[in-house]
C-alpha positions as CSV (number, residue, x, y, z in Angstrom):
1,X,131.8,75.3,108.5
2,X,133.7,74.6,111.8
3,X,131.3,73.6,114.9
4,X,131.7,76.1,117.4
5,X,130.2,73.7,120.3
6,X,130.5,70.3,120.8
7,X,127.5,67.6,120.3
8,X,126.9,66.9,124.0
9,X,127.4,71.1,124.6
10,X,124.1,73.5,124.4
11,X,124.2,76.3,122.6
12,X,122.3,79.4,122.2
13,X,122.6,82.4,119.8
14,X,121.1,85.2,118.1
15,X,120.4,85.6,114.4
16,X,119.1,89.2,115.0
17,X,117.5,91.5,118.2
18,X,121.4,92.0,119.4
19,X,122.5,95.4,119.6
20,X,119.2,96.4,117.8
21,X,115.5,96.8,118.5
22,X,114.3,94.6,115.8
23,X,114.3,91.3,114.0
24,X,114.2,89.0,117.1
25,X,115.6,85.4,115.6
26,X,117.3,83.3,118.8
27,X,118.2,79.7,118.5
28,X,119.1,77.0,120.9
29,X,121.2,74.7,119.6
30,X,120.7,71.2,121.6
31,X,121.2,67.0,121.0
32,X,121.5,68.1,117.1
33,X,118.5,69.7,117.3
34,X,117.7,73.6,116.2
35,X,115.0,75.3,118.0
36,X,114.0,78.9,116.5
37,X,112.3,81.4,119.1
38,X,110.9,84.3,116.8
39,X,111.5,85.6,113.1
40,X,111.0,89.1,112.8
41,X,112.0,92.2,110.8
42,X,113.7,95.2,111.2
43,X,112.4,98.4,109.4
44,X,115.0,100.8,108.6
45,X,116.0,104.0,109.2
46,X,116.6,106.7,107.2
47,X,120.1,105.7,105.7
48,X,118.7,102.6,104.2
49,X,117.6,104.3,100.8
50,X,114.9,102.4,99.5
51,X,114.8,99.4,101.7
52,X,111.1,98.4,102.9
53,X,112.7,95.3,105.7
54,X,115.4,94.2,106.8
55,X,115.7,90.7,107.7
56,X,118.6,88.1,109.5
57,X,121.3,86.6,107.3
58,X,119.4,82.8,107.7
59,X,123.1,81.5,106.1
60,X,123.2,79.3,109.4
61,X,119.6,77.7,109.3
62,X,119.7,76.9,105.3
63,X,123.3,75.1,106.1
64,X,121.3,73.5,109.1
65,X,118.1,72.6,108.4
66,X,117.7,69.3,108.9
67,X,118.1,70.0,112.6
68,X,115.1,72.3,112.8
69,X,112.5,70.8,114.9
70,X,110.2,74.5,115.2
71,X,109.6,77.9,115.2
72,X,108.6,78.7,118.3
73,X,106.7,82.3,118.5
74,X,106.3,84.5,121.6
75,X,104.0,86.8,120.1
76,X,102.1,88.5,116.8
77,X,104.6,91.9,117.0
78,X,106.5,92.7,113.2
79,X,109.4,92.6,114.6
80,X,109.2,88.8,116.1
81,X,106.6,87.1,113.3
82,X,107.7,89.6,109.8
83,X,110.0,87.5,108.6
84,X,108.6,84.3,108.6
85,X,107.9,84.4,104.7
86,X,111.0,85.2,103.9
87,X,112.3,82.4,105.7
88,X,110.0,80.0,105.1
89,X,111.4,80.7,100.9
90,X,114.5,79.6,102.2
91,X,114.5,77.1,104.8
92,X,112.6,74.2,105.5
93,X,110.7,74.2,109.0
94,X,108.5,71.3,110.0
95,X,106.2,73.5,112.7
96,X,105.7,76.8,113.4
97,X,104.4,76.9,117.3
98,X,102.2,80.2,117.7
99,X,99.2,81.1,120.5
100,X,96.2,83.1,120.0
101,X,96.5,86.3,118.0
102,X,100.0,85.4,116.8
103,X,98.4,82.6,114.6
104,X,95.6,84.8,112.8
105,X,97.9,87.6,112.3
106,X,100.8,84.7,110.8
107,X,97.6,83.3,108.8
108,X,97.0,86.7,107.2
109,X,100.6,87.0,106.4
110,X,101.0,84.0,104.3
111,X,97.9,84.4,102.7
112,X,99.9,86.7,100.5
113,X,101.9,83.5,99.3
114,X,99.2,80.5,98.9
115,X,102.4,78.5,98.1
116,X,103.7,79.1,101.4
117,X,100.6,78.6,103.6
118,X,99.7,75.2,101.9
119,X,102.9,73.5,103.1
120,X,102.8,75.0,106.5
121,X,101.6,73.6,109.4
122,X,100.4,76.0,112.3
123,X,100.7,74.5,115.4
124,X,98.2,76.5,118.1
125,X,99.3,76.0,121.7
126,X,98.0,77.0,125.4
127,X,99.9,78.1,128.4
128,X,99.8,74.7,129.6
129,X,100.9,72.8,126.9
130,X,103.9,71.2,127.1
131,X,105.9,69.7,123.8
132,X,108.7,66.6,124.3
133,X,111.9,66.3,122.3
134,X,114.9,64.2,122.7
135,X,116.1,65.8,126.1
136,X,114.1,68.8,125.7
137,X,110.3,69.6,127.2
138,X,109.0,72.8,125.9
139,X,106.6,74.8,128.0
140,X,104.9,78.2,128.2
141,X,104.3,81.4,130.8
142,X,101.8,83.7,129.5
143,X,103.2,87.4,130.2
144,X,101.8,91.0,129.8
145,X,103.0,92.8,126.5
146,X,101.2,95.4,124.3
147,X,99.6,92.6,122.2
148,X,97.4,90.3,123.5
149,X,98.6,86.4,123.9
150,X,102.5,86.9,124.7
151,X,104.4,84.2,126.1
152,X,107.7,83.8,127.9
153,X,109.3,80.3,126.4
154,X,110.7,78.0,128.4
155,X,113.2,75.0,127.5
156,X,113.7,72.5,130.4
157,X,116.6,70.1,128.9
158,X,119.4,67.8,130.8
159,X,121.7,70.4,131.4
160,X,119.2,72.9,132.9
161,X,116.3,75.2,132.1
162,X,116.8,78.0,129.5
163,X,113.7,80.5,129.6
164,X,113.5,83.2,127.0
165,X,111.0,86.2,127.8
166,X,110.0,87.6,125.2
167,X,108.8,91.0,124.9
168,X,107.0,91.5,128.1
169,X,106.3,94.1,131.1
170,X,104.8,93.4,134.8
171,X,100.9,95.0,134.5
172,X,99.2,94.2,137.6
173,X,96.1,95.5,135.9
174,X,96.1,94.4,132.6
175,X,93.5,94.9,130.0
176,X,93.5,91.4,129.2
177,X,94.5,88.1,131.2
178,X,97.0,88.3,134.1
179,X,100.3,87.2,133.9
180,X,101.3,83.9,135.1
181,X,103.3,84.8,138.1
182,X,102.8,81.6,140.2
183,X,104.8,79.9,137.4
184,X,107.7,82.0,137.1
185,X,107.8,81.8,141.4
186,X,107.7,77.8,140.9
187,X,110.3,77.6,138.0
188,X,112.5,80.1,139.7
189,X,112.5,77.8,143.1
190,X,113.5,74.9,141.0
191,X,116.3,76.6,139.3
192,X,117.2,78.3,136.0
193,X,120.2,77.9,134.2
194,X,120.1,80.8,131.8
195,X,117.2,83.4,131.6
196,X,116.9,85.8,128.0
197,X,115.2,88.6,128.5
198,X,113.6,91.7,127.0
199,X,116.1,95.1,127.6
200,X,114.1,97.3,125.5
201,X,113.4,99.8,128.8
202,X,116.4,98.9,130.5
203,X,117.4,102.9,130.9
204,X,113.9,103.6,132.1
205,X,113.6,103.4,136.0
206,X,110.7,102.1,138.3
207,X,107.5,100.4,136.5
208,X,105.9,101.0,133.1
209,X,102.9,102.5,133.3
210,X,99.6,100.0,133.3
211,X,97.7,99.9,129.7
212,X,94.5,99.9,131.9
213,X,94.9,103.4,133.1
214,X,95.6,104.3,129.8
215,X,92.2,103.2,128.8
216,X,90.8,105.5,131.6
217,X,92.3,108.8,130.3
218,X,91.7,108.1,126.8
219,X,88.0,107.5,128.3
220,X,88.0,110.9,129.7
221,X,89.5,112.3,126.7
222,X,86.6,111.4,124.6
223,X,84.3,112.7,127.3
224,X,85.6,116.1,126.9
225,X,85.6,116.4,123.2
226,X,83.0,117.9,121.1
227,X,83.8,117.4,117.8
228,X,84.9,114.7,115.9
229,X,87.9,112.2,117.0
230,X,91.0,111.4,114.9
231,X,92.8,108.4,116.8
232,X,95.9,107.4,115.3
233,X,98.0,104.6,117.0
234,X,100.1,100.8,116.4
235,X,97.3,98.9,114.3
236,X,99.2,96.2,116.4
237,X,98.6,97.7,119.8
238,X,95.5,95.6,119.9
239,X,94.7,96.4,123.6
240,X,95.0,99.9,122.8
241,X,92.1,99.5,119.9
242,X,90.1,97.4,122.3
243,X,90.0,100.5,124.9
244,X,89.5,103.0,121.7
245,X,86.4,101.0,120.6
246,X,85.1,101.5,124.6
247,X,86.0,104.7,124.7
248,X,84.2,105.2,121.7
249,X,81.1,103.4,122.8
250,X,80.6,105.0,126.3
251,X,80.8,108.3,124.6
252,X,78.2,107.0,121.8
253,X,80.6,107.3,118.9
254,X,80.5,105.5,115.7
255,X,84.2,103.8,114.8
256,X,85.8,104.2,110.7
257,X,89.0,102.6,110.3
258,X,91.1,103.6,107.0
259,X,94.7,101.9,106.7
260,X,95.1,98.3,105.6
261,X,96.9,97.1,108.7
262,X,94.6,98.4,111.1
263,X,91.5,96.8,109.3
264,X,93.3,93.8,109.7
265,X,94.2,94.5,113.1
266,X,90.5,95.0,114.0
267,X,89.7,91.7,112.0
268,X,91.8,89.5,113.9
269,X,90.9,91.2,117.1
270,X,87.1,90.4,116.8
271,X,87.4,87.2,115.4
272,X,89.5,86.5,118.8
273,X,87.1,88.1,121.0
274,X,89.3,91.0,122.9
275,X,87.4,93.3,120.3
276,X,83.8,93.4,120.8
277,X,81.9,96.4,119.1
278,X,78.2,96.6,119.8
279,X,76.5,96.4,116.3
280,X,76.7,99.4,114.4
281,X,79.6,100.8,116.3
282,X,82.0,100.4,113.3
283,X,80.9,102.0,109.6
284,X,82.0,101.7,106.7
285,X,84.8,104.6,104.9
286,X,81.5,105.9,102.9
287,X,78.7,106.3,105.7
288,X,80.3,109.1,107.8
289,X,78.7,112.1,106.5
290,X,75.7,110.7,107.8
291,X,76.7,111.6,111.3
292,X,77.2,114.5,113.3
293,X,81.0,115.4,114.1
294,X,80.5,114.5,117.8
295,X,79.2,111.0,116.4
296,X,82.3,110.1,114.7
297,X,86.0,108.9,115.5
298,X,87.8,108.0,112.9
299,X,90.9,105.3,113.7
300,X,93.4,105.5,111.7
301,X,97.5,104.3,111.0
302,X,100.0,106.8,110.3
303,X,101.2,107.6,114.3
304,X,105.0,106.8,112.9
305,X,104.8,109.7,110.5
306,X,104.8,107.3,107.7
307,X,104.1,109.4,104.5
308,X,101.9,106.8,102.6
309,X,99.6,106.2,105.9
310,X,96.4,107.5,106.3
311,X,96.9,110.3,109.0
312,X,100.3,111.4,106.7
313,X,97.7,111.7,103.7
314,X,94.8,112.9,106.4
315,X,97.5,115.9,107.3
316,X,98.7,116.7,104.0
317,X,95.5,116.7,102.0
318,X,95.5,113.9,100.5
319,X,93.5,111.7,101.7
320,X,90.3,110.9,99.3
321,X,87.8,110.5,102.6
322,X,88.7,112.2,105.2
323,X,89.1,116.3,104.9
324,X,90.3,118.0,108.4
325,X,87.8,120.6,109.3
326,X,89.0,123.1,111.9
327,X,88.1,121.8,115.5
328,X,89.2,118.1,114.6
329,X,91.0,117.0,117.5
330,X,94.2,113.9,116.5
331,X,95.2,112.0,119.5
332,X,98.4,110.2,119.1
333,X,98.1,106.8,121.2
334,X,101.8,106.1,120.4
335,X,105.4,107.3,120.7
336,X,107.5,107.6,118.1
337,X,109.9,104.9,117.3
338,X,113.4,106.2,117.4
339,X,114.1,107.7,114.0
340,X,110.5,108.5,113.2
341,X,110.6,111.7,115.2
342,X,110.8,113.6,112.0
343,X,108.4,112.4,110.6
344,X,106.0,112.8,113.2
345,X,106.9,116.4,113.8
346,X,106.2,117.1,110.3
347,X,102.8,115.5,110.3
348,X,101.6,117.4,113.4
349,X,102.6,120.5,111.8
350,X,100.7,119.8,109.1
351,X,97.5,119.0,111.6
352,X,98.3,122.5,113.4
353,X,98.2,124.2,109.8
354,X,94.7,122.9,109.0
355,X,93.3,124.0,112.8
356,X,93.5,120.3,114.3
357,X,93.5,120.1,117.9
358,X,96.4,117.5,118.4
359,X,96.9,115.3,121.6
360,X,100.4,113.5,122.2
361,X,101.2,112.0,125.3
362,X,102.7,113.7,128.0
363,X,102.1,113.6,131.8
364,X,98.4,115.4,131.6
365,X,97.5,113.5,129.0
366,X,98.1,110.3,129.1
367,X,97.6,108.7,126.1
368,X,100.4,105.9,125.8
369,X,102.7,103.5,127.6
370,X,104.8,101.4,126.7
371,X,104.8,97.5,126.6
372,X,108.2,96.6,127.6
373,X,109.4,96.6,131.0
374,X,111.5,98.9,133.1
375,X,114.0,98.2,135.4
376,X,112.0,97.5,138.4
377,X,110.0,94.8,136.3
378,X,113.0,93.5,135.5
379,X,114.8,93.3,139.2
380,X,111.0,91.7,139.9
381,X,111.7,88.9,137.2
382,X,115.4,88.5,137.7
383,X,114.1,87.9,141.8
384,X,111.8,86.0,141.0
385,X,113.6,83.3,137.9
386,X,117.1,83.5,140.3
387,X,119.0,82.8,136.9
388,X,122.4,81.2,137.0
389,X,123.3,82.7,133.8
390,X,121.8,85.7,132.1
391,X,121.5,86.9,128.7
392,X,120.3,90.5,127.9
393,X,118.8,90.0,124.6
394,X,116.0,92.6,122.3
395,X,117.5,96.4,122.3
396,X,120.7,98.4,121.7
397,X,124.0,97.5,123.4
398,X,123.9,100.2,125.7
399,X,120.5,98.8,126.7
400,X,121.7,95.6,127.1
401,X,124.7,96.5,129.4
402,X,122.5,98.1,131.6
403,X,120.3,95.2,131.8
404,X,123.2,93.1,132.6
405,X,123.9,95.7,135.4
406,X,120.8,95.2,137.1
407,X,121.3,91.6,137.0
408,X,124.5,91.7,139.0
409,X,122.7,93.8,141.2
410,X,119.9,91.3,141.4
411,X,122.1,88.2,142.4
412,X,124.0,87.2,139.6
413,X,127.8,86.6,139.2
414,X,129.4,89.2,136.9
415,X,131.0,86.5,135.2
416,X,128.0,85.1,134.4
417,X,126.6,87.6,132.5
418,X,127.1,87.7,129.0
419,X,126.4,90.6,126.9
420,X,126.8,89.1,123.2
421,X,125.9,90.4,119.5
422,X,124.2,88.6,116.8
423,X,126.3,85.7,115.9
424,X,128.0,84.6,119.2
425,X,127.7,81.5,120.5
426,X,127.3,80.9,124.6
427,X,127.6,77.2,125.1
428,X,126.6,75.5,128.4
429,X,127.9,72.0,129.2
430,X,127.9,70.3,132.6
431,X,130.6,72.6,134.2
432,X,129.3,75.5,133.5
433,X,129.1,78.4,130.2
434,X,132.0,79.4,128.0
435,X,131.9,81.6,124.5
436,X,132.4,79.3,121.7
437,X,133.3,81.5,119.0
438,X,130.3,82.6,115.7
439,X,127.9,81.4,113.3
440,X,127.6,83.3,110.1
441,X,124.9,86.4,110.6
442,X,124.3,89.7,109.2
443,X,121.7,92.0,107.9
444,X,119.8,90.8,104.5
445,X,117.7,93.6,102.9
446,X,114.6,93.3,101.4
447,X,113.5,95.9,98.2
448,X,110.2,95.5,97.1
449,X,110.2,91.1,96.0
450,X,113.7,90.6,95.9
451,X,115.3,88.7,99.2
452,X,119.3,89.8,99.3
453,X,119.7,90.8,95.7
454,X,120.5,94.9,97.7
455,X,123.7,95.1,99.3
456,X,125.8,97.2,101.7
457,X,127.4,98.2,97.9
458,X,124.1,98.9,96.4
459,X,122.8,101.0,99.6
460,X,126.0,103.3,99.8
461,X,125.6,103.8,96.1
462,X,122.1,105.2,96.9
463,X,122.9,107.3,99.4
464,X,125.7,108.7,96.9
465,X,122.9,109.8,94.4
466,X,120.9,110.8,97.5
467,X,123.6,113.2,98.7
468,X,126.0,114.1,95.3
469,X,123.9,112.4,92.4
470,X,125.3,111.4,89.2
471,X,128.2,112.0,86.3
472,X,128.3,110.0,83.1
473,X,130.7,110.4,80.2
474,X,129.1,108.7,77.3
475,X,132.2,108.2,75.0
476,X,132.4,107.0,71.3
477,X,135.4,104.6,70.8
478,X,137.0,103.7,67.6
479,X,138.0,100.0,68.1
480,X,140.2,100.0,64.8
481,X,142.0,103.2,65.7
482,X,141.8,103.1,69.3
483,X,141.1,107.0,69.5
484,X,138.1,109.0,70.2
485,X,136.8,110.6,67.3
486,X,134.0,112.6,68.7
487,X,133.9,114.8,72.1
488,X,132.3,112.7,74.8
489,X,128.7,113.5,75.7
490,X,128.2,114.6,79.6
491,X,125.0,113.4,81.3
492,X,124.6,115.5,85.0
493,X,121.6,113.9,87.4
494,X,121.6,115.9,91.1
495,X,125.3,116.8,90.8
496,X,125.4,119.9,88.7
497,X,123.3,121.9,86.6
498,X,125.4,121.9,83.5
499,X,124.0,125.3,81.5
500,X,125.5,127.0,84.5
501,X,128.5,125.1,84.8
502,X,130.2,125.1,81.4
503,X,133.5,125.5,82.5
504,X,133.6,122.7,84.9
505,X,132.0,120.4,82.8
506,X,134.9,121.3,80.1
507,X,137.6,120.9,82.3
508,X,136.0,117.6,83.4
509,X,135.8,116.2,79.8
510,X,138.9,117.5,78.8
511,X,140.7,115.7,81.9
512,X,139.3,112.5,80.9
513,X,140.1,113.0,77.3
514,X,143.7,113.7,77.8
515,X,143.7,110.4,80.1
516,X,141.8,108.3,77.8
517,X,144.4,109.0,74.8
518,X,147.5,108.2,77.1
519,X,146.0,104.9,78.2
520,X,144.9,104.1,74.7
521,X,148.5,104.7,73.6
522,X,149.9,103.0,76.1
523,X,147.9,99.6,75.7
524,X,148.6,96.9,72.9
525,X,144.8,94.9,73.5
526,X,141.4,97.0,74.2
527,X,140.2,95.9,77.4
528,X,136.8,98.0,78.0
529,X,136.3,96.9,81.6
530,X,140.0,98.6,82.7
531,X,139.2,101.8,81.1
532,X,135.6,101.9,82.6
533,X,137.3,101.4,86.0
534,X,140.4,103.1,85.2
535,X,138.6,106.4,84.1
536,X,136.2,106.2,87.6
537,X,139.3,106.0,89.5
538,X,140.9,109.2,87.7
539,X,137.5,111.2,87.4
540,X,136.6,110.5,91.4
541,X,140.0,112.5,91.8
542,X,139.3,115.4,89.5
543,X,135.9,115.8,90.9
544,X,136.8,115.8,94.5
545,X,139.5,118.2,94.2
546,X,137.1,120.6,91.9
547,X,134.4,120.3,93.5
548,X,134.6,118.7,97.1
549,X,131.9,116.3,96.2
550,X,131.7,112.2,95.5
551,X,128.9,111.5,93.0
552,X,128.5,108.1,91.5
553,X,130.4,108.0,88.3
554,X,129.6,105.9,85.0
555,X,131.7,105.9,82.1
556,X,129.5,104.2,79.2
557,X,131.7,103.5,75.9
558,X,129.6,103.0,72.4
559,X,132.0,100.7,70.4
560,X,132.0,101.7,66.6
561,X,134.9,99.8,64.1
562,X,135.8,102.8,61.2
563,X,137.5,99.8,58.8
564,X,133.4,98.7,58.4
565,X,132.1,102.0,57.5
């Protein structure tokens, strides 16, 4: 592989969270040195058939690894810690540099692969602590987010100081500790060579809304209700559960919490402290029909319109605790992600159908916010770091372009903002920043336990069957004769319903059986893989034209020799 920057030159690029709103993977590339910021997944949308995560191509880091000094972590979200197992299968790192919640919620991950968690060491750090490397000091600004313990990262090193956000938003009244804004004053009066940061509300104007007075309404909320309380939010919105556990206990409400995540959310949360039911608050699945309906909330997963998660299976029936009785009221303490509204729409029909009350968010009822910053919190950051250099990193292009808008209008040269995709390289060396060309990256997709083994092939062959199904010719071949003594048997799965398409399916099999005996005459030496391909080719045509319609096609051949029988 060709260097794209020289060795005295520091680079910095993204394995993934580039033109996307998912797995975060950033590197700076320094004194033959690798540090990782984040390793997180993406979950796909609806044209990924079948795919649970996707992850970064890690091509890059397996070539490089013996220049991996850590994995630093800004916080515990998916999409910046979810792919740590997967890379930890495939590329040696000697730390992994976590705070707080981040580290519980990584420990509960690899407990999944013992092999994995034996041979790695967890390195727990504060917002003061500070970690040396040759010609790099590595320090830490705790920031508001959604998630409780989310730091900006900052890399002080001789050719200037690169700081990397994170996620993060500007809460002046946070649920939990304050942001550190004396530091980011001080580090911005010193000077900052390159500042990454969060564009995820880039598009949104003014200030995102503070997760306190969330807490407030949903407070109210619960006031007002008489029956019982379905609560279904991010089981990773642990701020939000904190203020749905108070709500719950000023209103003298017992807590049941059904979905795996969130039972691990509420886990970690205590055994932190930002949890802290009074005894008794939280029940087990089995105990609630010992309480009145205006005793009981009920907190659940499922605010993505996920059909496997509990609310999905509360909505449609299914669920084998919890049956809806009419006057259940379902607040949604969530948005959906883009590409789940479907999803959600469907499963508060469902609600409706059964007599739910439901309660989404909307200006009366405010029952969410988000936890990334808009673009007032970040003109307040960009004011405050004064950046040299900036790098709009985490969301879509169009988010980052507007990011790097509001930079120029904050102070910063045009030409030194860089709005880059996953793979460039921005190098900095002592007279200033220049693009220096691409590592390998890509999109690696992950189907149940395999890691890569699905590809871009294997995806648009699903979405084939998905859309046109299937056509198979299953055709008898005499290898002495080279002829075909029987008629080819048709096999039809989601592309037509063959008792009412005899004549198509005819005209199909008589197609390929005219060009199966002209290519048979024609060759001297059977070769089973041309015909296969040969026949696909010819059939795509016939079927198209017939039918206006692409399913996958599979020719299978039984080989039978008539001088043996």
């Amino acid at each position: 592989m060709n260097k794209v920057f020289t060795k005295n030159e520091l680079g910095i690029f993204a394995l993934g969270g580039l033109g996307e709103v998912g797995k975060n993977m950033y590197c700076i590339e320094y004194l033959g040195q690798i540090f990782i910021i984040d390793s997180g997944i993406l979950f796909p949308d609806e044209h990924l058939l079948g795919v649970d995560y996707v992850i970064p191509d890690y091509t890059y880091l397996e070539q490089n690894q013996q220049k991996i000094v850590g994995l630093f972590i800004t916080h515990g979200h998916e999409d910046h810690i979810g792919g740590i197992p997967f890379l930890l299968k495939k590329v040696a790192i000697p730390k992994i540099y976590a705070a707080g919640v981040a580290v519980d919620l990584i420990e509960n991950k690899l407990e999944e692969y013992p092999d994995l968690l034996s041979k790695t060491q967890i390195v727990e750090f504060k917002s003061h602590f500070k970690y040396t490397f040759k010609g790099v000091e590595v320090s830490f600004i705790r920031l508001n987010h959604s998630i409780p313990d989310a730091y900006a990262i900052v890399f002080t090193t001789n050719l200037g100081v690169i700081m990397h956000t994170g996620d993060f938003k500007i809460d002046f009244t946070p649920v939990g500790p304050q942001a550190e804004y004396e530091k980011l004053a001080s580090l911005g009066q010193k000077g900052v060579l390159c500042l990454l940061a969060d564009s995820t509300n880039s598009l949104r104007e003014g200030f995102t809304e503070s997760e306190k007075k969330i807490g407030a309404s949903i407070k109210e909320l619960f006031s007002k209700i008489e029956e019982r309380i379905i609560v279904a939010t991010f089981a990773s919105n642990i701020f939000r559960i904190e203020q749905i556990v108070e709500a719950c206990v000023e209103a003298n409400r017992h807590i049941a919490i059904f979905g795996r995540s969130m039972e691990k959310a509420i886990e970690v949360g205590q055994q932190i402290g930002y949890i802290k039911p009074p005894k008794g608050t939280i029940i087990e699945a089995g105990e609630i029909n010992k309480y009145k309906p205006n005793e009981l909330c009920f907190l659940c997963t499922g605010s993505q319109g996920e059909p496997l998660a509990a609310l999905s299976r509360v909505a449609n029936g299914s669920h084998k605790t919890i049956k809806l009785i009419p006057g259940d009221t379902i607040i949604f303490s969530s948005s959906p992600i883009p590409g789940n509204q479907e999803g959600v729409n469907r499963t508060i029909n469902q609600l409706f159908k059964k007599g739910a009350n439901v309660i989404t968010h909307s200006p009366i009822t405010d029952t969410h916010t988000s936890g990334h910053a808009s673009s007032g919190e970040q003109k307040l950051l960009l004011t405050l770091i004064k950046p040299k250099y900036f790098l709009p990193i985490h969301g879509e292009y169009r988010m980052q372009r507007v990011h790097g808008n509001t930079a120029i209008e904050c102070g910063v040269k045009p030409e030194n903002v860089f709005i880059l995709e996953n793979g460039d390289v921005l190098a900095f060396n002592e007279t200033g920043a220049r693009l220096a060309g691409h590592v390998p990256s890509g999109e690696v997709y992950i189907d149940g336990s395999g890691i890569g083994d699905i590809s871009s092939n294997i995806i648009r062959e699903r979405k084939y069957l998905s859309e046109d199904g299937m056509f198979s010719l299953v055709i008898t071949l005499d290898t002495k004769t080279k002829t075909i003594p029987f008629e080819p048997q048709v096999v039809s799965r989601g592309f037509i319903y063959m008792k009412d398409s005899e004549e198509l399916t005819k005209s199909i099999v008589n197609s390929a059986m005219q060009f199966l005996n002209t290519e048979l005459k024609k060759i001297k030496a059977l070769n089973i893989n041309y015909l296969k391909s040969a026949l696909t080719d010819h059939l795509s045509q016939i079927i198209i034209t017939k039918t206006d319609r692409k399913p996958i096609i599979i020719p299978v051949f039984m080989l039978v020799d008539s001088s043996t029988c």
